[in-house]
LUMMI-494322 format. One record per residue: residue in three letters; x, y, z of N, C-alpha, C in turn. Coordinates in nm, 4 decimals, always signed. Example, Ala and Ser with C-alpha at 12.3 -4.5 7.8 and 13.67 -1.06 7.14 Angstrom:
BEGIN
+-----+----------+----------+----------+----------+----------+----------+----------+----------+----------+
| res |   n.east |  n.north |     n.up |  ca.east | ca.north |    ca.up |   c.east |  c.north |     c.up |
+-----+----------+----------+----------+----------+----------+----------+----------+----------+----------+
| ALA |  +1.3190 |  -0.5690 |  +0.7800 |  +1.2300 |  -0.4500 |  +0.7800 |  +1.3200 |  -0.3300 |  +0.7800 |
| SER |  +1.2850 |  -0.2250 |  +0.7080 |  +1.3670 |  -0.1060 |  +0.7140 |  +1.2900 |  +0.0030 |  +0.7870 |
+-----+----------+----------+----------+----------+----------+----------+----------+----------+----------+
This chain:
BEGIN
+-----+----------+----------+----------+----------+----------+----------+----------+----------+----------+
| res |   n.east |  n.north |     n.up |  ca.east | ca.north |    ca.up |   c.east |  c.north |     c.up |
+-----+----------+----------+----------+----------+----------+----------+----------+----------+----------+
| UNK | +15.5082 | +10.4535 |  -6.1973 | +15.6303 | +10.5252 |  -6.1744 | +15.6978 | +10.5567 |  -6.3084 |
| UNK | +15.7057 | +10.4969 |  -6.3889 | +15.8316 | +10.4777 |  -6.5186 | +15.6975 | +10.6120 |  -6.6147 |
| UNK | +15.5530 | +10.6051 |  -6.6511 | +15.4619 | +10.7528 |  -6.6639 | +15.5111 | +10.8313 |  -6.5838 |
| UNK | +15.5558 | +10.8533 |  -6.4517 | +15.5294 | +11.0068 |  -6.4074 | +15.7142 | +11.0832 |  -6.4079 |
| UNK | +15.8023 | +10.9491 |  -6.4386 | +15.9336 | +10.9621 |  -6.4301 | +16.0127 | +11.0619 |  -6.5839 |
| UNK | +15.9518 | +11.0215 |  -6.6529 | +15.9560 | +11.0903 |  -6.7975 | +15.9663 | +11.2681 |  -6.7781 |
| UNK | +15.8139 | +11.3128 |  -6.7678 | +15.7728 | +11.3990 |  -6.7473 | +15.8056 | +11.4832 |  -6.6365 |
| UNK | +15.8008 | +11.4338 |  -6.4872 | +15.7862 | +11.4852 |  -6.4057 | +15.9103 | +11.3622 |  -6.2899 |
| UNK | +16.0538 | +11.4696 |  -6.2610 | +16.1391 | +11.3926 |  -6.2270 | +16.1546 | +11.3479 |  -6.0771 |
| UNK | +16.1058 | +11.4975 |  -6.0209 | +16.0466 | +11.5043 |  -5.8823 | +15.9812 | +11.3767 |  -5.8651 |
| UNK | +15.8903 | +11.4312 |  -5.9014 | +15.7917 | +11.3478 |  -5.8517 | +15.8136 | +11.1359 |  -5.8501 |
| UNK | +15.9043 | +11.1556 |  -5.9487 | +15.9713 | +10.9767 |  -5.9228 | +16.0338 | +10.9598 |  -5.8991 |
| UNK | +16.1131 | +11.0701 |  -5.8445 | +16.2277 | +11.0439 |  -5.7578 | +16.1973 | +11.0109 |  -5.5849 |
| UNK | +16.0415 | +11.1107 |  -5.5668 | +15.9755 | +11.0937 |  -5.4354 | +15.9286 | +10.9631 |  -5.4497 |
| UNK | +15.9031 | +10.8944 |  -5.5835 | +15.7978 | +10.7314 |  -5.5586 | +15.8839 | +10.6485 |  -5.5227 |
| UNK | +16.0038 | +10.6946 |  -5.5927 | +16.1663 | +10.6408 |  -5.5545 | +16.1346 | +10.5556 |  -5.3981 |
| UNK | +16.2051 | +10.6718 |  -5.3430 | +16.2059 | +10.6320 |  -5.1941 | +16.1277 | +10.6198 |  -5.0805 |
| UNK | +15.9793 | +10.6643 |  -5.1486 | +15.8858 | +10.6127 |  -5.0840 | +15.8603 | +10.4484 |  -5.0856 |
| UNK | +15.8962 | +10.3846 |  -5.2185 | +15.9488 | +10.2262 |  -5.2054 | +16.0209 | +10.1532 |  -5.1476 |
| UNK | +16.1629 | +10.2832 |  -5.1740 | +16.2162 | +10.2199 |  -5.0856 | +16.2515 | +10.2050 |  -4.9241 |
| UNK | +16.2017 | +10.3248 |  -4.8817 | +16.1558 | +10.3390 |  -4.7388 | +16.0480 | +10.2058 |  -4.6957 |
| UNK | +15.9741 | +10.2288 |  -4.7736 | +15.8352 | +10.0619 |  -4.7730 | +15.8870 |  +9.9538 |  -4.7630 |
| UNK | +16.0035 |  +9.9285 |  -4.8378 | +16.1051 |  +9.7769 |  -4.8720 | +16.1607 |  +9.7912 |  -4.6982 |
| UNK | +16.2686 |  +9.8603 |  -4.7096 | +16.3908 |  +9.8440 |  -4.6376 | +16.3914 |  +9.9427 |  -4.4880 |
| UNK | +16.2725 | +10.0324 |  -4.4661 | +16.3045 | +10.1124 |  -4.3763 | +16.2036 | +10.0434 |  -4.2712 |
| UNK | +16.1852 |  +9.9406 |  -4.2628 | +16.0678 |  +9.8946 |  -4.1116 | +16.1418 |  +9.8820 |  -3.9822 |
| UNK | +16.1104 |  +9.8921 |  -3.8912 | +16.1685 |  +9.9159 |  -3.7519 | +16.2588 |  +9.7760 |  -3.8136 |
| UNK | +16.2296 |  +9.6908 |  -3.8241 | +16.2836 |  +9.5724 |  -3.7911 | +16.4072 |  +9.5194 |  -3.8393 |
| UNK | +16.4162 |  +9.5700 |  -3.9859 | +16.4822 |  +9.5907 |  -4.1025 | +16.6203 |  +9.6680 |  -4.0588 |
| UNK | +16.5956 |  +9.7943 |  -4.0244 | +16.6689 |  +9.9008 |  -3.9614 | +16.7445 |  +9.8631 |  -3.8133 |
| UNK | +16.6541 |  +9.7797 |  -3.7656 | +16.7197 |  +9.7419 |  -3.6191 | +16.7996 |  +9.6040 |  -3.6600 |
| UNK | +16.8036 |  +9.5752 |  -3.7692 | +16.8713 |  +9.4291 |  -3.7709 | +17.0310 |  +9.4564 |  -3.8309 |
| UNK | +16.9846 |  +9.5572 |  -3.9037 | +17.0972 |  +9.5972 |  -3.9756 | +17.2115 |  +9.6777 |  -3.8940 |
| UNK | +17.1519 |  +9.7815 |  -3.8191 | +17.2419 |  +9.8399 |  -3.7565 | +17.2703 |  +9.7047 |  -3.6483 |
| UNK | +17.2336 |  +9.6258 |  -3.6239 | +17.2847 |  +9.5067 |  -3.4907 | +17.3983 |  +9.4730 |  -3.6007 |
| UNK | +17.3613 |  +9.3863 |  -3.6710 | +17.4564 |  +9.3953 |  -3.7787 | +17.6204 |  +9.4327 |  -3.8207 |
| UNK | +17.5892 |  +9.5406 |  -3.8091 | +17.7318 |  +9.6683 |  -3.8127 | +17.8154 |  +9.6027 |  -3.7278 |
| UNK | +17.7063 |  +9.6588 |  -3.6040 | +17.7623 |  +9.6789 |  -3.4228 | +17.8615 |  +9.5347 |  -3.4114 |
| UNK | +17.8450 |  +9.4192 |  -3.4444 | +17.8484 |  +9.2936 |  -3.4206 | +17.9729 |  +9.2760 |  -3.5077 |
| UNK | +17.9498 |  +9.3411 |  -3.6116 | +18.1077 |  +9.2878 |  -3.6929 | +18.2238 |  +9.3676 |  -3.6948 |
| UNK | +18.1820 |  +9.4860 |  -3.5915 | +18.2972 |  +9.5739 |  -3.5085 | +18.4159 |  +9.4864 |  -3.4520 |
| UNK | +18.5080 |  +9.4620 |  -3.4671 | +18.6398 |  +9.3682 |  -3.3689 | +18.7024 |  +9.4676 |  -3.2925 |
| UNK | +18.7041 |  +9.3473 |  -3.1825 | +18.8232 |  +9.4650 |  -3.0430 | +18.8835 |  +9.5750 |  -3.0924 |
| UNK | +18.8762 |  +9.6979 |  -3.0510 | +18.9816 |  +9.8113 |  -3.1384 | +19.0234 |  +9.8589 |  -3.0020 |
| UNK | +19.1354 |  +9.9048 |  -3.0224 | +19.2485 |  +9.9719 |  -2.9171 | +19.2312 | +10.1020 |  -2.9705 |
| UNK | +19.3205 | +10.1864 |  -2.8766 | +19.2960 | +10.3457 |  -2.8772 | +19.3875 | +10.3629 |  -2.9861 |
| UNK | +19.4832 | +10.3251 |  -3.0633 | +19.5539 | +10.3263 |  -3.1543 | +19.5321 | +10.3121 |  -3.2944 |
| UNK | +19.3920 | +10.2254 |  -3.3255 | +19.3642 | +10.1802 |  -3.4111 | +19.2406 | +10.3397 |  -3.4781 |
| UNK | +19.3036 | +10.4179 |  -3.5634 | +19.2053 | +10.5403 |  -3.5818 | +19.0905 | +10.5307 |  -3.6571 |
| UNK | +19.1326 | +10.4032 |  -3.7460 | +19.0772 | +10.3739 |  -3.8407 | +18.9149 | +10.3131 |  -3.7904 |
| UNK | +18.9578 | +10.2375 |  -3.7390 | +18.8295 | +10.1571 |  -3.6539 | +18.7311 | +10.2230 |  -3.5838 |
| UNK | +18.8377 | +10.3201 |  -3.5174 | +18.7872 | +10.4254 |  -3.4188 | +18.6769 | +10.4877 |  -3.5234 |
| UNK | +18.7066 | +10.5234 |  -3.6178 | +18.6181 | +10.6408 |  -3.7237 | +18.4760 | +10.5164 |  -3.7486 |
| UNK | +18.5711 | +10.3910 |  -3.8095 | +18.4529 | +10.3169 |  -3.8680 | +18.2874 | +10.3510 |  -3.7342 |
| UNK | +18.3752 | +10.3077 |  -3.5860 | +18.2433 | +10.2924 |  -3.4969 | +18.1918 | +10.4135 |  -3.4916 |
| UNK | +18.2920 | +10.5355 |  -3.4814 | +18.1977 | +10.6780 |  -3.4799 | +18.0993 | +10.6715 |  -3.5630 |
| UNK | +18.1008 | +10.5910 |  -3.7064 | +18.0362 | +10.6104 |  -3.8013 | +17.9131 | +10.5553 |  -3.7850 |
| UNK | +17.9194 | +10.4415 |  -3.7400 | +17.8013 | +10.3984 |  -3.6708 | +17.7294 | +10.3883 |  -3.5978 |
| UNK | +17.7783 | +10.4865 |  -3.4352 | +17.7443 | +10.5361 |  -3.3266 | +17.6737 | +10.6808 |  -3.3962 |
| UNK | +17.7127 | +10.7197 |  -3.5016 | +17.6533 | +10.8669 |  -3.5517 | +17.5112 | +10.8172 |  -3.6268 |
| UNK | +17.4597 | +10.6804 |  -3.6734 | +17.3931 | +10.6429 |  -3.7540 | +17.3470 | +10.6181 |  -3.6594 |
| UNK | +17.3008 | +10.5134 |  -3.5637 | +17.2337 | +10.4970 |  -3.4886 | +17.1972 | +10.6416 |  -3.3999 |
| UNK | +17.2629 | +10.7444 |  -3.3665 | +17.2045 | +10.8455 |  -3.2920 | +17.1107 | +10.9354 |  -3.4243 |
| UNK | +17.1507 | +10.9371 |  -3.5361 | +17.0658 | +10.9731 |  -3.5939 | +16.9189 | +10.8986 |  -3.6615 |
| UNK | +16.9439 | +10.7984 |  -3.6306 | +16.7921 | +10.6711 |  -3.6780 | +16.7346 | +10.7743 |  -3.5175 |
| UNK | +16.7319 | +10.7538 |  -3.4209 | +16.7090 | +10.7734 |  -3.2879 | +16.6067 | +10.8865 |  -3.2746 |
| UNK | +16.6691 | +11.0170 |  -3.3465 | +16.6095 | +11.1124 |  -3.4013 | +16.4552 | +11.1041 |  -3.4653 |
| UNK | +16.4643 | +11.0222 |  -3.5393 | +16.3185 | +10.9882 |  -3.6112 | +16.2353 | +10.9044 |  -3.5346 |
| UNK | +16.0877 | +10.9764 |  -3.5248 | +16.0231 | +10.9253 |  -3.4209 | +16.0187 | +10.7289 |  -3.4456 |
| UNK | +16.0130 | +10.7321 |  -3.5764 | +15.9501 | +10.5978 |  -3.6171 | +16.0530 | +10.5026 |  -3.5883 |
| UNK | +16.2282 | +10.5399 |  -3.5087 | +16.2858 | +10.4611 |  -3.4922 | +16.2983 | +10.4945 |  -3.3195 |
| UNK | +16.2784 | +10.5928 |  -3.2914 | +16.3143 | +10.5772 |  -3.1221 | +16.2587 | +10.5234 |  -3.0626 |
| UNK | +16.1517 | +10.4404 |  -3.0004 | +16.1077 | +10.3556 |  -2.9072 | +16.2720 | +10.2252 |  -2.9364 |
| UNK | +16.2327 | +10.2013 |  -3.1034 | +16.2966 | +10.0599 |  -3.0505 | +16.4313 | +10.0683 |  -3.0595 |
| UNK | +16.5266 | +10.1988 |  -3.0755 | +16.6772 | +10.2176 |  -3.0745 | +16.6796 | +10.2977 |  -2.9303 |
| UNK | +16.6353 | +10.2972 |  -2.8474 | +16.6330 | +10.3737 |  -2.6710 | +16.7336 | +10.3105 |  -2.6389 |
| UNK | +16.7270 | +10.2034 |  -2.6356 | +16.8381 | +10.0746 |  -2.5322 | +16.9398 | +10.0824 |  -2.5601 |
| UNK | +16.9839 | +10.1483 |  -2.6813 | +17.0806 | +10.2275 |  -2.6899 | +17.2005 | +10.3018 |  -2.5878 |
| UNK | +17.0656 | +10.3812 |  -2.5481 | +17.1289 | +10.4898 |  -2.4171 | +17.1433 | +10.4166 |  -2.3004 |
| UNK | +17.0380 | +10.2815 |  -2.3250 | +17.1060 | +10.1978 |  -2.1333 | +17.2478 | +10.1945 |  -2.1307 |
| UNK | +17.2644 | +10.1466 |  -1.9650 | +17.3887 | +10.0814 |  -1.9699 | +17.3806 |  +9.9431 |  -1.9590 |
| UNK | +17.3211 |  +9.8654 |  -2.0787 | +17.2589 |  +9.7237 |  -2.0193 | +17.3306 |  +9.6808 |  -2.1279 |
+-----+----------+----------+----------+----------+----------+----------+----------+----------+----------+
């Protein structure tokens, strides 16, 4: 990486996040994290806007992981009502 980064910026910027997709993007990784979020959400009332935005923010992250095939099987349960 640090040879093709010099020369050619593209191209280590793609080795970039192909690592780090490898590190940090495994179903499991991704599903722990967004549980994560979800979990350290506290009671919010209709008043609270702030909160309100924080969960949109994370109801928008999870519908977009959802999107990618490599996360929808295991973010579905999502859409239950379970």
């Amino acid at each position: 990486m640090k040879s093709s980064g010099a020369q050619d910026l593209d191209t280590a910027v793609k080795l970039i996040w192909e690592r780090l997709d490898e590190k940090y993007g495994t179903i499991e990784s991704v599903h722990a994290a967004v549980m994560e979020k979800l979990e350290k959400v506290p009671r919010i009332n209709a008043k609270e806007f702030e909160r309100l935005y924080e969960l949109s923010d994370i109801l928008l992250e999870i519908n977009t992981l959802k999107e990618k095939e490599t996360f929808k099987a295991a973010l579905s349960y999502f859409d239950s009502s379970l």
